[in-house]
C-alpha positions as CSV (number, residue, x, y, z in Angstrom):
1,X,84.4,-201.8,-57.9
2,X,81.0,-200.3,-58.7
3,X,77.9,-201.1,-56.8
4,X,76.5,-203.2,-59.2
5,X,79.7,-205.5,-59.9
6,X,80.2,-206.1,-55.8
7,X,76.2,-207.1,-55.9
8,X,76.9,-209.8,-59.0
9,X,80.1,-210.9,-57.2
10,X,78.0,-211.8,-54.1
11,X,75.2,-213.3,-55.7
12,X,78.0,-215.7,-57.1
13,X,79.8,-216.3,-54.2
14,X,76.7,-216.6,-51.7
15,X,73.3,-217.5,-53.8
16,X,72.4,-221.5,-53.2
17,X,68.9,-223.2,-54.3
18,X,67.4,-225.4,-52.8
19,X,65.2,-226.4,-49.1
20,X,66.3,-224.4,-46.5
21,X,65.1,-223.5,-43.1
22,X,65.1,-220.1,-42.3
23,X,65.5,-218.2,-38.4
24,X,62.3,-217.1,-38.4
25,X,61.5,-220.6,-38.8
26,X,60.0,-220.2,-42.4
27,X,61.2,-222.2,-45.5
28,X,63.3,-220.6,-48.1
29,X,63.6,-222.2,-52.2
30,X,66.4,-219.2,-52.2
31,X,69.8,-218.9,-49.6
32,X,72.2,-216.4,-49.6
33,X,74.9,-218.2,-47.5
34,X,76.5,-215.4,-46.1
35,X,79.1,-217.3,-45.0
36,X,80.9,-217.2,-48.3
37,X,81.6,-213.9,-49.0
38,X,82.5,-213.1,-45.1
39,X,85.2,-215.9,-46.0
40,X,86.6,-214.4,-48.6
41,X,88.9,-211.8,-47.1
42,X,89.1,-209.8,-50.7
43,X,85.3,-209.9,-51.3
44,X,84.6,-208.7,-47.6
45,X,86.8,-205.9,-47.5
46,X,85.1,-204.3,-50.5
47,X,81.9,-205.4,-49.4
48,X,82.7,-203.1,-46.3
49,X,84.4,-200.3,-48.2
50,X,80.8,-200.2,-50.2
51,X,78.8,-200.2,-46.4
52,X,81.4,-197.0,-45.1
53,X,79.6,-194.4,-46.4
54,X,76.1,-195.7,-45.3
55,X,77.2,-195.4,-41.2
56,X,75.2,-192.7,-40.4
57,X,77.6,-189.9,-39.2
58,X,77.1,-189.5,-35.8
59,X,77.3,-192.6,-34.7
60,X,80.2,-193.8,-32.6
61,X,80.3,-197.4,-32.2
62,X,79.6,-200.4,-34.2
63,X,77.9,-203.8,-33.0
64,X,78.5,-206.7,-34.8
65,X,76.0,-209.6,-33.9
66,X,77.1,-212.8,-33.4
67,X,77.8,-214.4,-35.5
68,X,77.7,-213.5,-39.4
69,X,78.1,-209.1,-38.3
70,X,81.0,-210.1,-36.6
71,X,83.4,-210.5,-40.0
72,X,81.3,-207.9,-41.1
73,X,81.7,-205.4,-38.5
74,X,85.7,-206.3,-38.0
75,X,86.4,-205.3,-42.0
76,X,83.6,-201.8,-41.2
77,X,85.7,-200.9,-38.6
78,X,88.9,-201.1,-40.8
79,X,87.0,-198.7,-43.1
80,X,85.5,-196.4,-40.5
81,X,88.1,-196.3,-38.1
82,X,85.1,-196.7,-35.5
83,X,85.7,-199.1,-32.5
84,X,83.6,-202.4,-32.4
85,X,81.1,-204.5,-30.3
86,X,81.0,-207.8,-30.4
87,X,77.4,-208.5,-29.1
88,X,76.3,-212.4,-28.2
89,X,72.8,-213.7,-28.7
90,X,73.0,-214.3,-24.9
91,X,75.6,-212.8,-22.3
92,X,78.3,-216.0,-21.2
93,X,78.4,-217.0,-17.8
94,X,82.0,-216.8,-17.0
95,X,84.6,-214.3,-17.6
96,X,83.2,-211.0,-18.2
97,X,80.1,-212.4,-18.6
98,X,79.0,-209.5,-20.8
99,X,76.8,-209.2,-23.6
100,X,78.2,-206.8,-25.7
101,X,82.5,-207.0,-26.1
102,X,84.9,-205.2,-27.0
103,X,84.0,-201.3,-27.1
104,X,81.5,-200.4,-24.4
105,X,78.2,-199.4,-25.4
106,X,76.9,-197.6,-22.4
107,X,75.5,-193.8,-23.1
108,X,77.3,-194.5,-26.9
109,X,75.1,-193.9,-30.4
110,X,75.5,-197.2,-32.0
111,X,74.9,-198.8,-35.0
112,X,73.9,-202.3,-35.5
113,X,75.4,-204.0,-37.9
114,X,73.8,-207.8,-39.7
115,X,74.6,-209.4,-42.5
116,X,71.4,-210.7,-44.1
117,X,68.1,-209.5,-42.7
118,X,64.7,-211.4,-43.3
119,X,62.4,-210.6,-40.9
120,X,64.5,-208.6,-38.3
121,X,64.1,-210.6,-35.3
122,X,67.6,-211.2,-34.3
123,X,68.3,-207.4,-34.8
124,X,65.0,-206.5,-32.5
125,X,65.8,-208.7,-29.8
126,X,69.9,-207.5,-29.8
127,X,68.8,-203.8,-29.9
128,X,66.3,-204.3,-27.1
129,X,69.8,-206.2,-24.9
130,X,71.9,-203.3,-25.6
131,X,69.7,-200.5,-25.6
132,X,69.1,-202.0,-21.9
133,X,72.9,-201.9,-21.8
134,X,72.5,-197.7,-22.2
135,X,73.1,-198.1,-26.1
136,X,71.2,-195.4,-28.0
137,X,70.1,-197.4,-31.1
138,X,68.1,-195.7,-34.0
139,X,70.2,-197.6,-37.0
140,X,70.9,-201.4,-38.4
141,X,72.9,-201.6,-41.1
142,X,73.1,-204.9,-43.1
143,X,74.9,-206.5,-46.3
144,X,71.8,-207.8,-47.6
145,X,68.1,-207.2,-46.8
146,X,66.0,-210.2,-47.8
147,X,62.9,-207.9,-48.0
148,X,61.0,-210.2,-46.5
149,X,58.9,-207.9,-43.3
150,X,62.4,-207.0,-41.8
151,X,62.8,-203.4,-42.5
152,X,59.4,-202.9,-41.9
153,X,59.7,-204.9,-38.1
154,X,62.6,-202.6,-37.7
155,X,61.0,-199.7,-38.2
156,X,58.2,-200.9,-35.4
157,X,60.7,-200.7,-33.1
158,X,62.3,-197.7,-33.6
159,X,65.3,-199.1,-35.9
160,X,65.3,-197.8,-39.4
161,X,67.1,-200.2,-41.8
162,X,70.1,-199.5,-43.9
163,X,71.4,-202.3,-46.3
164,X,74.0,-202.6,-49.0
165,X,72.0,-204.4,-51.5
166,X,68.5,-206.0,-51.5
167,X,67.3,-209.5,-52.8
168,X,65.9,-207.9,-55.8
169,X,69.3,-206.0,-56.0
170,X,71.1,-209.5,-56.4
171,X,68.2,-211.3,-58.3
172,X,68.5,-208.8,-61.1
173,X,72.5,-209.5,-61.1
174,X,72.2,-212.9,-62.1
């Protein structure tokens, strides 16, 4: 499937209209309910075959964030054969009580990987835990950046953003 089919097959599965509060607290008129197409275990499996060639290659483990890059990151991993973190908006108290599961990040190139993007600030503040982990973090990667200030947050931190398709990407599918 070509770039531009997998971005109208998205904005199908995933575009809602309507009032809808935002992370960064802002108010949206336009939703892309990720949820959908990380459901849908045909559409997420090409959506991830599309994301495999934009892992930068040096890179050596992804880190899904909780809890939309976690789908995402499991099917990437399929494609890439690189091992996965699971990393939690805040480190449990029990068990291992770590932030970041699965493959250990420590001293590792690793590559964070986000659904949708808008302004960034879940993607900041899980780079800034596992970089403080010993991660070596220069790259997100996301299904779809809202381009709403998120790449350009990113970048003020260090984190230069790679993404599957855009907003504008999906608009112009419709």
């Amino acid at each position: 499937m070509n770039l531009d089919d997998l971005a109208r097959q998205i904005h199908a599965v995933s575009h809602l209209t309507g009032t809808f509060t935002l992370r960064s607290g802002r108010t949206a008129t336009e939703y892309f309910d990720k949820y959908r197409f990380e459901a849908d275990p045909v559409l997420l499996d090409a959506v991830a075959e599309a994301m495999a060639p934009l892992v930068p290659d040096d890179v050596e483990v992804l880190a899904g964030l909780e809890l939309g890059g976690i789908p995402v990151v499991t099917a990437l991993g399929r494609h890439t054969g690189l091992p996965c973190a699971f990393v939690r908006k805040q480190a449990k108290a029990y068990g291992t009580a770590r932030l970041a599961e699965g493959a250990d990040v420590a001293g590792r190139r690793v590559l964070v990987v986000e659904d949708v993007v808008t302004s960034g600030g879940q993607v900041v503040l899980s780079t800034a835990d596992l970089r403080a982990a010993g991660a070596q973090v220069t790259d997100a990667l996301c299904v779809i950046d809202r381009q709403e200030g998120g790449a350009e947050a990113l970048a003020g931190h260090g984190i230069a953003l790679r993404s599957l398709v855009t907003a504008a990407d999906l608009r112009a599918t419709a």
